[in-house]
C-alpha positions as CSV (number, residue, x, y, z in Angstrom):
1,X,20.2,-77.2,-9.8
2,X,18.3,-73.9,-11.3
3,X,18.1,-73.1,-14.7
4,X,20.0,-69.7,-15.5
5,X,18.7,-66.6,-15.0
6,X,18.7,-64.3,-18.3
7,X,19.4,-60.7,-17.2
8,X,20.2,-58.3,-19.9
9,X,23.4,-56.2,-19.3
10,X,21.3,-52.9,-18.7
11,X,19.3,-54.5,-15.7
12,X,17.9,-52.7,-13.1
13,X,15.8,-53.9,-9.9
14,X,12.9,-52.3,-10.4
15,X,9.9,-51.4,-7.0
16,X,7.1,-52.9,-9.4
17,X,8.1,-56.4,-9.6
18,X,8.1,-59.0,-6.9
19,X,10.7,-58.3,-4.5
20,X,13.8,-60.9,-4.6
21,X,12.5,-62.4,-7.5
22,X,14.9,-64.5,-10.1
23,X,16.2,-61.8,-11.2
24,X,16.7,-59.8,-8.9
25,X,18.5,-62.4,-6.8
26,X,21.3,-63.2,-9.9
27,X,21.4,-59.4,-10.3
28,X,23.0,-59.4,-6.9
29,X,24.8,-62.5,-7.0
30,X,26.5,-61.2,-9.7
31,X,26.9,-57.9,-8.5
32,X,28.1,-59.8,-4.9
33,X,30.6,-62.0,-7.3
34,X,32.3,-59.0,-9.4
35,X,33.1,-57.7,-5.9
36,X,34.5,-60.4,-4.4
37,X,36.4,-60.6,-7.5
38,X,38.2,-56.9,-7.5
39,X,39.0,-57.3,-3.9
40,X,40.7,-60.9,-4.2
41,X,42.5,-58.9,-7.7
42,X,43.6,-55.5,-5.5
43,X,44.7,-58.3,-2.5
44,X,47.2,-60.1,-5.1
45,X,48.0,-56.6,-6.1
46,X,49.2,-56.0,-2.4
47,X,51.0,-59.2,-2.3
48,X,53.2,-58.9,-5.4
49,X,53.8,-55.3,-4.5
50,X,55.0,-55.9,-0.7
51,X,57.2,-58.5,-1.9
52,X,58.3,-56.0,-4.2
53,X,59.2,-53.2,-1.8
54,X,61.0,-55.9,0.7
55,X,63.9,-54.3,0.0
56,X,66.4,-52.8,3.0
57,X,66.5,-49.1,2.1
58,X,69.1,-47.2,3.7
59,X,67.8,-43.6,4.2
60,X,66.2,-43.8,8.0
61,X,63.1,-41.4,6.9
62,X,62.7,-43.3,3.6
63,X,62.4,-46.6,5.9
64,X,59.9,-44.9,7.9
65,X,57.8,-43.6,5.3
66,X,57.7,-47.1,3.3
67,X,56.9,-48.7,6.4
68,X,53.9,-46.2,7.4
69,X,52.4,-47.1,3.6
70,X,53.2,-50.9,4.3
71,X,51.4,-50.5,7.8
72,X,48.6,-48.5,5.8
73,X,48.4,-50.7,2.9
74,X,47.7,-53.9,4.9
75,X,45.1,-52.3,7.7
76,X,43.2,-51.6,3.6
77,X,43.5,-55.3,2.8
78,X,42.4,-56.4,6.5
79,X,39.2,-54.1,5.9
80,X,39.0,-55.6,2.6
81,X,39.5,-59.5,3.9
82,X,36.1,-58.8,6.5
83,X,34.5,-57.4,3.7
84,X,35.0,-60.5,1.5
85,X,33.9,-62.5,4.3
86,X,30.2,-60.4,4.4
87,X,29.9,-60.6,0.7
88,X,30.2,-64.4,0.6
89,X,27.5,-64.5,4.2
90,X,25.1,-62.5,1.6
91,X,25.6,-64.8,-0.9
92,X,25.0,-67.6,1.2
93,X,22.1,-65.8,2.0
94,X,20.7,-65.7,-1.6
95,X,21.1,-69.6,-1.8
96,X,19.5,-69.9,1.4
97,X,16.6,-67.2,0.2
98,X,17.3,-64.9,3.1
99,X,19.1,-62.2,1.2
100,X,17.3,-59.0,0.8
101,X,15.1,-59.2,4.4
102,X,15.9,-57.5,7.3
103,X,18.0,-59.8,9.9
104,X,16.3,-57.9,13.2
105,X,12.4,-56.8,11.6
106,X,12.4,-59.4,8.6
107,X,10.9,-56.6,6.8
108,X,12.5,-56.1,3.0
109,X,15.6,-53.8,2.9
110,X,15.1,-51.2,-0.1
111,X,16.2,-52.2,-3.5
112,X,18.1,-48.4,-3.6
113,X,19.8,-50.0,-0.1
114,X,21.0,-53.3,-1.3
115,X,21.9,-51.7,-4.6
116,X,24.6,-49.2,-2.9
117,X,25.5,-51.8,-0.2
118,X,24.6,-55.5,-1.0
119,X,26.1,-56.7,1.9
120,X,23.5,-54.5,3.8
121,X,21.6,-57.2,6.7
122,X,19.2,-54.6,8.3
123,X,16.7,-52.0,6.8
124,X,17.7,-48.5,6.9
125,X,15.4,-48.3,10.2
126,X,16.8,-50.9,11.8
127,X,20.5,-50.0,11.0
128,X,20.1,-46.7,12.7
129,X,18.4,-48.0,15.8
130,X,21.6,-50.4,16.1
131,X,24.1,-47.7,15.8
132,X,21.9,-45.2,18.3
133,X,22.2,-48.6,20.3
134,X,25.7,-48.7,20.4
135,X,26.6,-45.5,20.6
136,X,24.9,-45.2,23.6
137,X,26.3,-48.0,25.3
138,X,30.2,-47.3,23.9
139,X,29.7,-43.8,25.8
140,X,29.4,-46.0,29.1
């Protein structure tokens, strides 16, 4: 079991200390965890709110309409499911001491990179060679 990490509230990942340190690795967990956490809140959200609206509404375009937002509402909470499933991979990844390294290069993905997208599993370079990659082979 590891000893707990202090991190002060004001805590930033900084380029001059040892990349994925301590620190730096609850600083994400965290950050990984509060995420997870808002998108399992806004899914309950969704649930009490369809089971709300399950009512039989009479008006033919105010059926429609509710059922476009319904239809809308749960492609969001889909997205949101997938994305709950890649923020648990990366935290698997910081128990396994993976996170933070490039999946294709092994190189070290930018702290700026992994701070705006901590699910992120390539470097920037590698992430644009992917999507050149399948652009060119969706266009088949």
């Amino acid at each position: 079991m590891k000893a707990e990490v202090f991190l002060p509230d004001d805590y930033r990942p900084a380029e001059d200390e040892p990349f994925m340190n301590d620190r730096q690795l609850e600083y994400f967990r965290r950050k990984l965890l509060t995420w997870k956490q808002e998108l399992l809140d806004q899914s309950a959200e969704t649930i009490d709110s369809l089971q709300d609206s399950a009512r039989n509404v009479p008006d033919i375009a105010d059926r429609a309409s509710e059922e476009t937002d319904r239809a809308l509402e749960l492609r969001t909470r889909d997205r949101q499911r997938k994305l709950v499933a890649k923020i648990d991979a990366a935290l698997r990844r910081i128990e396994n001491g993976e996170f933070g390294y490039c999946e294709v290069s092994g190189e070290p993905i930018s702290l700026k990179r992994l701070d705006a997208r901590p699910i992120a599993t390539m470097t920037l370079e590698a992430q644009e060679k992917h999507e050149r990659r399948e652009k060119v082979h969706r266009d088949d």
